[in-house]
Every structure is written in C-alpha cells, then in structure tokens.
N, C-alpha and C positions, 0 to 999 in steps of 0.2 A: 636273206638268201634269195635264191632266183628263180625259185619254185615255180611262182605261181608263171612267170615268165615260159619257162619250160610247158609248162602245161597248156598256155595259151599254143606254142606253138607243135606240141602233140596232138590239141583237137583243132587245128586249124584245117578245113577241109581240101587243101592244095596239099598239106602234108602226108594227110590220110591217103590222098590217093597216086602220092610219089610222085607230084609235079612240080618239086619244090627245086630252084638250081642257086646258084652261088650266092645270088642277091636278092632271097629269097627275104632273108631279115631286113632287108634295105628297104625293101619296095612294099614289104609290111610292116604300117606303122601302126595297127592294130594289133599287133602281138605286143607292146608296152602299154597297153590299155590295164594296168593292173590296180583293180580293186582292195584295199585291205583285209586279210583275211581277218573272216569272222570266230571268233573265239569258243570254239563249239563246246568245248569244257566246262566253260563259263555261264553258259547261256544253260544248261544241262544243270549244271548246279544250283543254278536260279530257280529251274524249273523243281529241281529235288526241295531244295529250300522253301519252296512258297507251298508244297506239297507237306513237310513238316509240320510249318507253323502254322498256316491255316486252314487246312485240312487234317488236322489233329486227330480225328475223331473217327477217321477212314480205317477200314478192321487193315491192316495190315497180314494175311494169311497167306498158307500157303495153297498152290493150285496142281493137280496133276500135270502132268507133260501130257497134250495132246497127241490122241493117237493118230497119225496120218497113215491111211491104208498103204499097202501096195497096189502099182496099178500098172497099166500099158501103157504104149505112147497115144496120148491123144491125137497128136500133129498126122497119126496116121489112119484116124479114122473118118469117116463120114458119116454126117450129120446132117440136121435140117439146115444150118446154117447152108452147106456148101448146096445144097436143093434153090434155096433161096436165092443164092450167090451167080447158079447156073443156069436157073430158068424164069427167078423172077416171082413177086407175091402168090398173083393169080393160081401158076404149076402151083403153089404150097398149098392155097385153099381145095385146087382140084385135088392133092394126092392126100387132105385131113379126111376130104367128102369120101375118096376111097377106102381108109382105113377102116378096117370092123373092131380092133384095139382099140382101147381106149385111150387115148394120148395125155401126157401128163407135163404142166410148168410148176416146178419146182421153185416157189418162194423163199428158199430159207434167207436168201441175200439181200432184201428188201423189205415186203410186207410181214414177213413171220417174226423178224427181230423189230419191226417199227410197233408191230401190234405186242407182241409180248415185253419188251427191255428199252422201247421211247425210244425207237432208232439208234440206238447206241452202238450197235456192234461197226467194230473196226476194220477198214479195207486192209489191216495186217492179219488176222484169223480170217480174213476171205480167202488172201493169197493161198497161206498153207494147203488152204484145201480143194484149193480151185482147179488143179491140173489131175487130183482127183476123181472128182466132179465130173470132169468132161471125160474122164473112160471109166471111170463106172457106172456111172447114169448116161450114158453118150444116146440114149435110146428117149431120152426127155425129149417133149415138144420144144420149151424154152425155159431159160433162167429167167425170173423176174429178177433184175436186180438191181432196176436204177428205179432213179424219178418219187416221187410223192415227196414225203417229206423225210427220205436220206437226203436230200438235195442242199438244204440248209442246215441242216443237222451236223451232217460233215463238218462245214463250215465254222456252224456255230459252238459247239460243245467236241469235238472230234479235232478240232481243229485240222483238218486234212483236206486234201481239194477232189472232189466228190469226180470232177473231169479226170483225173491220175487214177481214180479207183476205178473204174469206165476203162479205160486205156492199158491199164494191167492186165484186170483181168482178161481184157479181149486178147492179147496177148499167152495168158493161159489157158485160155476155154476157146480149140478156132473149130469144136465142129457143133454148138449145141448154138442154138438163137438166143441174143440177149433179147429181154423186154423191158419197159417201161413204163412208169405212169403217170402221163401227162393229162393234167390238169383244163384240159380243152385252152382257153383263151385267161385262164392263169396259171398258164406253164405248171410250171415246180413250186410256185406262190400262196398269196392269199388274196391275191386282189386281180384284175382285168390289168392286164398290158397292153400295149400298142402293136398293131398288127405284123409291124417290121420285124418286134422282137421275139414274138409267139415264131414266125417264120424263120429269124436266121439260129434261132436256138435249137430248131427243131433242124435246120440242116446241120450245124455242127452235132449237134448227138448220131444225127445218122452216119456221118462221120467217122467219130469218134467209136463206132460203137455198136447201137443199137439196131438191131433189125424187124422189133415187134412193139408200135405203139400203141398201147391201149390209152384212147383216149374215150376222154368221159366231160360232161356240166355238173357243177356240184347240184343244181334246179332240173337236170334231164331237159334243159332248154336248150335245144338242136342247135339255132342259131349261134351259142357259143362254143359249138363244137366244128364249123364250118372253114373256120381259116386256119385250124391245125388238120384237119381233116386234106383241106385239097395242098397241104405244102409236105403233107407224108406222100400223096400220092403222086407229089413229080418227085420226091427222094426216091422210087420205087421199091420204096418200106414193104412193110405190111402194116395197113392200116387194121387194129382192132377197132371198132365202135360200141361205145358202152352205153347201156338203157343200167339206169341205177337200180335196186329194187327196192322198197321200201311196203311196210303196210302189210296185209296177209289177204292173197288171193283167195283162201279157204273159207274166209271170213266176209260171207255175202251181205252182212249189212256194212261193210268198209265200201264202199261204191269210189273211194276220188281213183283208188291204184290198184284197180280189178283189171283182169285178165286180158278185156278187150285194149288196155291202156299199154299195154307192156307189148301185145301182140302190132298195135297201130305205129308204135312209138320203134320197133324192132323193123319195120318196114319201110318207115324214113330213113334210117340210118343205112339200109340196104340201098335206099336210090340214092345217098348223098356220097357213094361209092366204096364203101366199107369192105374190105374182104373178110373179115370176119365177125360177128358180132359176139359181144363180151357182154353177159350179166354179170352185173357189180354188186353183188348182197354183199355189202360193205360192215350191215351190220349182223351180222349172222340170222336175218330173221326168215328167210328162205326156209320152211318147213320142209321136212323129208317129202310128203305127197305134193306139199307145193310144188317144190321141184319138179315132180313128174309130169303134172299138168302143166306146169308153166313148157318146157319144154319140149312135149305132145304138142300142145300147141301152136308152139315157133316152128318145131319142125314139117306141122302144116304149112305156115304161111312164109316162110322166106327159104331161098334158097343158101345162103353161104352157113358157116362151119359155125356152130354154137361153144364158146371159151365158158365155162360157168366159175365166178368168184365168190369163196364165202368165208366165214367166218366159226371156228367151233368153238363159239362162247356158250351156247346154249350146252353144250355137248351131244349136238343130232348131229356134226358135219359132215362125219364119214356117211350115216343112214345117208342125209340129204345128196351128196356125192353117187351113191349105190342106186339108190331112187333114178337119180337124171339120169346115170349111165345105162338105166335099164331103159330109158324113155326116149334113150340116141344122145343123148348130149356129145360131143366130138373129141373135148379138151376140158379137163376139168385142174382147177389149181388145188396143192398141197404142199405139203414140207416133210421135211424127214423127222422121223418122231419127235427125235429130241425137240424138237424145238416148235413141236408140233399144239394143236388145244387150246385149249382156254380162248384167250383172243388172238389168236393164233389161228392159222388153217389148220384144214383137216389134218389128218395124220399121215403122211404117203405112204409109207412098208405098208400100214393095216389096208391101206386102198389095195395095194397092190398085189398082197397076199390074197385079199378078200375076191381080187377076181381072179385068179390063178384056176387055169384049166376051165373057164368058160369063154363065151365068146367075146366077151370084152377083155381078155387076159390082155396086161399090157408092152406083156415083151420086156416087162425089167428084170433085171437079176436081184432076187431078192436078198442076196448074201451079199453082193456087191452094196448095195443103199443100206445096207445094216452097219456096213460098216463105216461108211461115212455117215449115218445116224449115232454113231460110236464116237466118231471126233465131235460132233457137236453138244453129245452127253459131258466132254472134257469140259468143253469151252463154257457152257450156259450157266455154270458157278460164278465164272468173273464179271456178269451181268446181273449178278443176282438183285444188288440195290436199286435196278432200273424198273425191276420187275413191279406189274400191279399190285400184289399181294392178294392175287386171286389163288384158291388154291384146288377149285373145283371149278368144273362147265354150271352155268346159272340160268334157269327159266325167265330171269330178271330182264335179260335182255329183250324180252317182246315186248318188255312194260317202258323199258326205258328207252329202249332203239339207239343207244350209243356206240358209234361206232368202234369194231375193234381196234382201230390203228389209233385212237383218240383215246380209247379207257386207260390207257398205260400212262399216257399222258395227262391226261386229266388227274389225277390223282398227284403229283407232284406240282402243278401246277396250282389246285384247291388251297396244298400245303402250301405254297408258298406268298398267298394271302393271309397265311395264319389262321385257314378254314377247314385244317386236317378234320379237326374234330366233327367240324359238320359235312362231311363226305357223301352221307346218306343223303342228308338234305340237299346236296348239291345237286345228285340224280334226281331227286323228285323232283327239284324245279326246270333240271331240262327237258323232262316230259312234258311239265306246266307251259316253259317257252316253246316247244313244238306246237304244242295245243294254241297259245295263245298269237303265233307268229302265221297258223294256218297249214299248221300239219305240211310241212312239208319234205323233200329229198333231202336227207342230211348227209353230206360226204365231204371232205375239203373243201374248199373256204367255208360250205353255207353251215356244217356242223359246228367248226370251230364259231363260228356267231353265237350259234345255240348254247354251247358250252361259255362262250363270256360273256353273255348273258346272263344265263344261271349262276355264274361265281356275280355278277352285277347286281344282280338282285339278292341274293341269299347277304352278299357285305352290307349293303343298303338296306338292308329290311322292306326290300318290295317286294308284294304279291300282284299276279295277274290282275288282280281287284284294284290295288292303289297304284299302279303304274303309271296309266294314263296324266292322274292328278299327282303324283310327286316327281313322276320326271319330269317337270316340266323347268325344273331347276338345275338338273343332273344332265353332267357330261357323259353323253353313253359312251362306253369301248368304241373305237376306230370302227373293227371290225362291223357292228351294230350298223355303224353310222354309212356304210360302205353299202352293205345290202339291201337299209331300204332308199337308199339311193338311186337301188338299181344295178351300182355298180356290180355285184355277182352276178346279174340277169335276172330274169321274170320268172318267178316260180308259178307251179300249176295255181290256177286261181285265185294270182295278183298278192297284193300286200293287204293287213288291216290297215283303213285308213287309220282311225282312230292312234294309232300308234304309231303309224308311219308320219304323222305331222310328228306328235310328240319328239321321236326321234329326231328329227331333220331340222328341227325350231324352223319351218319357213320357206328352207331350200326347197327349190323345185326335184323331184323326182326325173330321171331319166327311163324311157321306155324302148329306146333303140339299142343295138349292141354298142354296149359300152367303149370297143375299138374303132369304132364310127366315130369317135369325138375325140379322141384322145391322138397327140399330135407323134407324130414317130422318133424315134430314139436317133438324136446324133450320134451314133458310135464313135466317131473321131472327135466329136465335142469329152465325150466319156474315158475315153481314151487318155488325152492329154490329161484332163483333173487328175486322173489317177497316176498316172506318172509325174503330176507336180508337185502329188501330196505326196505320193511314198518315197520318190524315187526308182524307180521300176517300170520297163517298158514290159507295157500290159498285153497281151494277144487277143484274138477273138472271143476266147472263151471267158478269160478274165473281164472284160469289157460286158458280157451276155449277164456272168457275176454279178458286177458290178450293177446294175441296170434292174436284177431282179431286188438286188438286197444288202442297198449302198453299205449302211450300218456294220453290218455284219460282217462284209466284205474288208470293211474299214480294219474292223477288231482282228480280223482273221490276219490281216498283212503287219498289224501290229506285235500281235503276239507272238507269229513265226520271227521276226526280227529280234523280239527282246529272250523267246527263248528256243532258235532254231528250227528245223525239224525234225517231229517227233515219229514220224512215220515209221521208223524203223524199231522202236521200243515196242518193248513187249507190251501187252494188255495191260497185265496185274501191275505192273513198272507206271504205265499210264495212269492208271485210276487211282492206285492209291500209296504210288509212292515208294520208295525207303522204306525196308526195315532195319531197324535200329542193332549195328552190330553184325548183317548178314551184307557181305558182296554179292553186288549181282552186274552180270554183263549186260552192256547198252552198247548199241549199235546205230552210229550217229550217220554211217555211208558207207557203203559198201567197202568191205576189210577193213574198217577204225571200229574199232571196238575199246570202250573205257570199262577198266572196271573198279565200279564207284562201290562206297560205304559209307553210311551215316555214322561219322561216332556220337557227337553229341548236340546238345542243344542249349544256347543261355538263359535267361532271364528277360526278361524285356527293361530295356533300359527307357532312359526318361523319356526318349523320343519316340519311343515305341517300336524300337529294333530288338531282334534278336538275333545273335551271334550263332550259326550253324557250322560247325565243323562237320568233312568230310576228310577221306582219303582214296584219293585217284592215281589207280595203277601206285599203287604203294606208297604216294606223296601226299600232305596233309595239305587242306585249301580250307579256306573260309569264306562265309558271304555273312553279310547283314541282310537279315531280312525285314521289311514290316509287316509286326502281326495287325491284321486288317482289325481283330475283337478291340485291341489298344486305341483308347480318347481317355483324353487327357480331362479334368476337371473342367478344363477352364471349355474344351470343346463341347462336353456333354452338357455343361452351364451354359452353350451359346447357343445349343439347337433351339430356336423358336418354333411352337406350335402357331399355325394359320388359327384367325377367329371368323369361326364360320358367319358371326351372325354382320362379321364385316366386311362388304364386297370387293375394297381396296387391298384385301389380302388374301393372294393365290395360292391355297394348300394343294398336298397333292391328296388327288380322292383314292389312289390306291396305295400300298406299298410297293417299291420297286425300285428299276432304275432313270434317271434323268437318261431319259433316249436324245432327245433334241428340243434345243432351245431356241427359238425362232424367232425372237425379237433383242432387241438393245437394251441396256439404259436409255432412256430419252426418247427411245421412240415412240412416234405417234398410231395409236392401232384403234379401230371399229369393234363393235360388238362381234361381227361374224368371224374374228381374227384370232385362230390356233393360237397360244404363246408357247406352251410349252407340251412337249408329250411325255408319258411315263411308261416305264414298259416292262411287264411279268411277267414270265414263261409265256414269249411270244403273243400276249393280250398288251397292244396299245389305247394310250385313252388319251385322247387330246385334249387339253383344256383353255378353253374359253374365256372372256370375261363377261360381266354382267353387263356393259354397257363401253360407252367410247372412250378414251382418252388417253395416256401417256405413261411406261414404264418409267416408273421411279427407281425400284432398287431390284435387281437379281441375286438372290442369297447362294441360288448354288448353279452347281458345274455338268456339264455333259457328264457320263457315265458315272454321277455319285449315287448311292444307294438312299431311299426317303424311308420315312415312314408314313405310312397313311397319314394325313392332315400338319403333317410337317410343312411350315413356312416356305414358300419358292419365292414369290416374289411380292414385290409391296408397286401396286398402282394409285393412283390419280386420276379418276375417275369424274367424268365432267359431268 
C-alpha cells in the first residue's frame, strides 16, 4: 500500500502549512523516503512471550482502576512557574523571604518512589495524574520530579526515555516549578564528567523543562559543586545549593559535622551565588530539635530562603518538619501520604493539616491533596515487589546512616549476590565501612561506594581488621577504585592512607577537581558512533545519554527495536505480563489499540524453545520463545570453574553480567590492564591480571550472565 507515502506527505511541513502547489510531489524527493514498517504486533508478542516464559513466577493479579480526581483547567492558573518565567530567580527568592506560609515541594514523582519502590514508578501513572496535580496542588512551591537516579532507571529497567517523561509532563503541569537533582559534577551519574558535559546537560534540561536545580557533592566538597553552580546561573534557573547533613549536631562529642560546620559550609554556598540553600538529610538523621537549632541558626547567619530535605525512616519526619517550621525554615519537602514514610518523605496531608489555622498554615486544600493521595493509594499495589520490606519507621537508621533513596535498593541488589540471607550483616558492615573509610557524607556516588563495599566484604569474608592484608590480592568494585582515586572529590579530612594504597595497588591519587583533567566530550564524535551502531539519527539529548551511560544507552535502543514501544501499556501489562485466558487492551500509539490473550504455552523442546500461543483481536499467532532457565547437558558439562590458586585463569569474583570485554585473543596487556568488567545491580568490578603478558582464550560474551568464579578467560602470563 502507499500508506506510509501518504503520511510522509501529511507531516511534511510545506503541507501543514498549505504551501504545497502542483509540483509539490516533484520537487519533494523526501516524501519516498519510506522506511519498512515495524511490526508492532509482533514485537508486543515477543514482549508477552518473554514475559510468560521467563518471568513465570510474576503474581499475575488483579489491580483496581485508578481513581483520577476532578479538577479545573490548570492552563488557567498561576503558579510559581509563571513568577519564575516573569521576573526571573532572584523575584522567587525575594517573594519565598516574604511568605509567613509555609511553602511545600511535593516529591511524589521522583525521591518518594526512588526511596520507597527502587525508582520504578512509570512516566505512564505520572501522566494520569499529572494535570491533576497542577490544580489541586497548584499552590506547591515545586514538583521534584527529575534527576537522581530516575535518570538511568528509566532507561535501564523502565525502559523509557526519562527526556519524554520531562517534556510530557511539562506539557501537563505549566503553572507549578519543576525540580531536580543534580548530582554537582556527576550529573545524573556515578562518577566525575567533563565539564562540557556537566554544562550542555544542564542547558538542555533547563530547556526541556526544569526550573529549580538542587545541586549537591556527594563529600559536601564545594569545589565540585562550582561548574554546575555557575552554568544554572546563566540558564537564569533557580539555583538551589545543597550542604548535605550527616552526623548529629545534638551530639556534642561528634565534633567533625557540628553546628559551626553546616553554618560555615551554608555561607560559601551563599557567596558561590545560590538563591536558595537546600539541606539534604538524605538519610533521615536530622532529629526533630536538630532541626530547630540547625535552622535557628542558618537563619542567623545567611540571608537567602532555607529548602529543608528528609527522610521518615526513623518516623520523627513530620515532628522534624514541624520543629524547622517553627524555627522559620521557608520550604520544606514531602509527599502525599500514600506514598508517603518509611524511606520515604514525610507525609504532606498530615503537614498540612498539622499546620491549619496557625501562622505557618500553608494555603493547600486539604480535600483537594486527599484526593490525589487517593490515586496513589490505587497505584502503590503495582510496586509492591520493588518495595523494601520495611514495614514500620526504624531508630536503626542513626546506627546505620543509609540513605533512604539507597535502602530500597540495597536490598535487591544484596539479593542479587546471593546474600538475601545476610541483609543484617550487610548493614552492619556499612557502618563498619563508614567507620573505617573516615566517617564521611554519604549520598550519591560516595554512598553507593559504601554500600559495594559492604556487599565486597561481607562475599569475601573481610573485616575492617584483615582488609588492609587480604586486599591486597583483590579487585575492589569500580566504584571503590573511583573514590580513592579522588575521582568523587576530597572528603572532610582526606582518605586513610593505609587503604587508599591498598585500593589503588600504586596508582597516584588525584587532588584537584577531577573535571580539570578530564578531556571534553566530542559530541559530534558521539553522535556519529551512535548512529553507525543503531542506525538512528541521535539529537542533543540522545548524544548527553549516550555520554553519561554508553551501556545502558546501548541496551535501551536495543530492546525498544526488538520489542517496540512500551510507553503506552499499562503498569500491571508491564511488570507482569498476560494473564492466562483473560484479554486485556494494549495501546501501542495513539488509537491502535490490540486486544491480546494468552491461551497457552508448550513444552520446551530440545533447543530450548517454547511455543506461546496467543489470540490478537480475535486471530491466533504464535511465537517461539527461549526459556533463558533451559542448558542443555552438554552446556551445563561445559561451564568451567576458574582455579583460584592459578593466575593464568580469570574467574569472575562476583556474580552477574559480562558488562565489557576489553581486550582480544592475542592481545598483548601489562599488569595495570582492566580485561574484563562484571556488572550487578549497577556495582561494576574490573578485573585485572596478576602480572604481564598475552590473552590466550575468551570463554564468554558481552551481556552473558557468570557465576561468581566461573571461568572468563585463560592467559599467558610471562
């Protein structure tokens, strides 16, 4: 047919705008530019099928229908956005300094699901309730709802592009400010970028989108907060600046992160140009009376608007909230109940109720937030498997100091070393690694260290005590290798040496900002690879993608090819699939809609295929699937175990997947020389050899799954 012909020349923009005359087909030779269409059916059934056979074990239930309130037109209200839009940062700071209200940023869309459900939630349950949002709550300071780690997550596990969920929603939210949380000089990452890319990332998001940067160092080390700091301030953003908290001011024998440190540290950020400064209790350890004092105090010594960020793991967060707001704090974060607690932010309804009819009353409607705390009672069922398995607020968290947006995640990640069972044990040894690393700021990148460190030691049977003397054989986690490198930045009161050699076997340390050495991003070099690998001309943002987190990037253009986009499918359709015998509608683009049914399932035959019948829109199809559990004899007879006690043979030291394999057959490599990385729930470990000389044989393949001390490769060791 001539469809897709017609359609080139329906979105042709000379069309659109009725400028087209007789030889309009003539002279466009880019309306025969036709693509083969993609098999959306197909790719859907793949996607149902691989959901059958190896995710077997996914409860298949049923979910209520989300309730979506009623509401006004948002497009006709005013908000802080359009304050922002009209007069510019500065007016916002001046009219926070004049409110006697307490002003509120509403997490649910970012930190409340990352810390509760491991980022999982979907820019499809954002949409529904997004034009909600902005006229029932149109009275919020701001949405937090990009940046941390949604940012690969999307990507990685959501498969969706985190720049379209940005772009949407701005689209149905235009009067309430979005916010962000950037990572100072590792963006959305884990590791230091190049100053080009910190800068043009932070212009497309202002772009795209965002109007309130909260920028933070995961060490409270200023200088890495300096080249995202002044490239918001020529976006004429709103720069937030974040002092991280950590420690317990109350606690007069804790002397390194007492009172005068948070007050001193609050006041550079004020001269490095900040309109507002953000305390980031990351890990909920921000005591209710801390709060107060902490607070009291800032509001002595600096003049711009105080954002205060916590955590209610402990279950003090509302107290700690009620405390600062008594003691002036300006802006405080929270979420609507549902989704509110545990490691999760405070609770917003109870904030908001709790100050009703005093001077901090905050001007929201509380029937209005109840009820979109109503739609997300719906939703927070089809996250349930992402969930902690916390079931109560824990005093535990003073002892451990792990971050809330990490405990969700730490726990599946423990599992997936095969170290469920020691969970306990995993907490105590990241207190142990804080202790023995020098107590320091734990928040993006530098916690996640902490955390694969502790799963490092707990697989290896090391303690603080035999570290020093048994690493000195041991390839630590990437992440390990990166900070006392330096590469995070300088934490308060340096590194231990003693382990900083151990770590680095030799490497010199780095003491200057890490984007002082590092060479700037070709974008147009970046560009082209991507479009020779995929086929697909890449844009700005794809290219920023690309640059932060090639791999992933890789996988993500992969699997949208082999199974479409899923963006339009429902949650419970997503996670877990077909039920067996029930139709359900899928919505593949806007008015196509299939409606698919599992009938059955075969056998696995000798190849290790299974035969999945379906029936689409009333017609039967079938696919072959591979069940991934299926190896065959002679496979399960071939996997070789590495022998440790021989150096010519490179096991992997954790389990996971073949991330990248960095050398040949034949090639010639030095001691200092990565071969191969392994990589589980986002912990890489690069390994090494013992000494110089030549790949012999590569047993396996990029993206195959190991088992801890399973054979990789066999060297020649001179």
């Amino acid at each position: 047919t001539n469809d897709a012909f017609l359609l080139n020349v329906l979105s042709h923009p000379s069309f659109i705008k009725g400028q087209c005359s007789t030889d309009f087909i003539e002279k466009t030779p880019e309306l025969f530019d036709i693509t083969p269409k993609e098999d959306k059916e197909a790719k859907l059934l793949r996607f149902f099928g691989e959901k059958a056979v190896n995710e077997s074990s996914a409860v298949r239930r049923e979910f209520d229908i989300p309730r979506v309130p009623g509401h006004g037109d948002p497009f006709t209200m005013s908000g802080t956005r359009q304050l922002l839009e009209s007069k510019g940062p500065k007016a916002v700071a001046d009219w926070v300094k004049s409110q006697q209200k307490l002003l509120i940023t509403d997490t649910t869309f970012r930190d409340a699901h990352q810390s509760l459900m491991a980022t999982r939630l979907r820019t499809y349950d954002m949409l529904k309730i997004s034009e909600a949002t902005a006229a029932l709550a149109g009275d919020l300071f701001s949405l937090e709802m990009w940046g941390g780690a949604t940012f690969d997550v999307a990507y990685r596990f959501l498969k969706e592009d985190p720049w379209k969920r940005l772009e949407e929603l701005r689209r149905h939210v235009p009067n309430i400010m979005f916010q962000m949380l950037l990572r100072g000089a590792n963006a959305v990452g884990y590791t230091n970028y190049p100053d080009n890319l910190i800068r043009e990332f932070i212009q497309q998001s202002a772009q795209s989108g965002i109007d309130v940067f909260r920028i933070f160092d995961s060490l409270n080390w200023l200088r890495g907060m300096e080249i995202a700091i002044d490239e918001v301030l020529q976006t004429g953003k709103i720069v937030e600046g974040c002092v991280c908290y950590t420690g317990d001011i109350l606690d007069e024998s804790k002397t390194k992160y007492d009172l005068n440190y948070y007050v001193q540290t609050a006041k550079e950020i004020e001269k490095m140009g900040a309109h507002i400064l953000g305390i980031k209790d990351m890990s909920g350890l921000l005591k209710p009376y801390a709060a107060q004092m902490l607070i009291k105090a800032l509001k002595e010594s600096i003049s711009i608007p105080i954002h205060l960020h916590t955590h209610d793991t402990s279950g003090n967060g509302v107290a700690t909230l009620l405390l600062a707001a008594e003691a002036g704090v300006d802006i405080v974060d929270s979420c609507f109940n549902n989704m509110s607690g545990l490691t999760s932010q405070p609770a917003l309804n109870s904030v908001v109720a709790a100050l009703q009819h005093t001077k901090r009353d905050t001007g929201l409607n509380i029937d209005g937030i109840q009820e979109l705390s109503d739609y997300w009672d719906d939703i927070r069922p089809i996250y349930e498997p992402f969930e902690s398995g916390l079931k109560s607020g824990t005093a535990d968290v003073y002892k451990y100091e792990i971050p809330g947006g990490q405990y969700s995640n730490l726990k599946p990640q423990v599992e997936s070393f095969g170290l469920g069972h020691k969970f306990k044990e995993v907490k105590e040894m990241y207190m142990k690694v804080n202790a023995m690393v020098g107590d320091i700021v734990k928040v993006t990148p530098s916690s996640k260290m902490v955390g694969d460190l502790a799963i490092f030691m707990v697989k290896n049977d090391l303690t603080p005590e035999n570290i020093v003397e048994k690493g000195k054989d041991l390839a630590f986690p990437d992440s390990v290798v990166s900070y006392f490198e330096g590469m995070m930045g300088q934490p308060v009161g340096g590194f231990p040496d003693g382990l900083q050699k151990i770590v680095l076997k030799g490497k010199e340390p780095i003491t200057c900002r890490p984007g002082e050495l590092l060479p700037p991003v070709d974008f147009e070099a970046i560009g082209k690879q991507i479009a020779q690998k995929h086929g697909i001309t890449p844009d700005m943002r794809d290219i920023l993608s690309y640059s932060l987190y090639p791999k992933v990037i890789d996988d993500y253009i992969v699997f949208k090819k082999h199974y479409g986009d899923l963006s339009r499918m429902e949650s419970p359709l997503f996670f877990y699939g077909l039920k067996r015998g029930v139709p359900a509608e899928v919505e593949v683009e806007e008015g196509k809609i299939f409606i698919i049914q599992l009938v059955s399932m075969g056998k696995v035959d000798s190849e290790g295929y299974r035969q999945v019948v379906f029936e689409v829109d009333g017609n039967r199809r079938a696919m072959n699937i591979l069940d991934k559990t299926y190896r065959s004899e002679k496979a399960v007879s071939a996997t070789a175990m590495a022998d440790p006690a021989n150096p010519d043979e490179i096991g992997a030291s954790i389990p996971g997947t073949v991330s990248k394999i960095l050398v040949k057959e034949g090639d010639i490599f030095t001691a200092d020389k990565s071969l191969i990385v392994i990589e589980a729930m986002k912990m890489e470990t690069s390994i090494k050899p013992q000494g110089n000389g030549k790949v012999k044989e590569i047993l396996v393949k990029e993206g195959q799954a190991v088992k801890a001390g399973e054979l990789l490769m066999r060297l020649d060791l001179e």
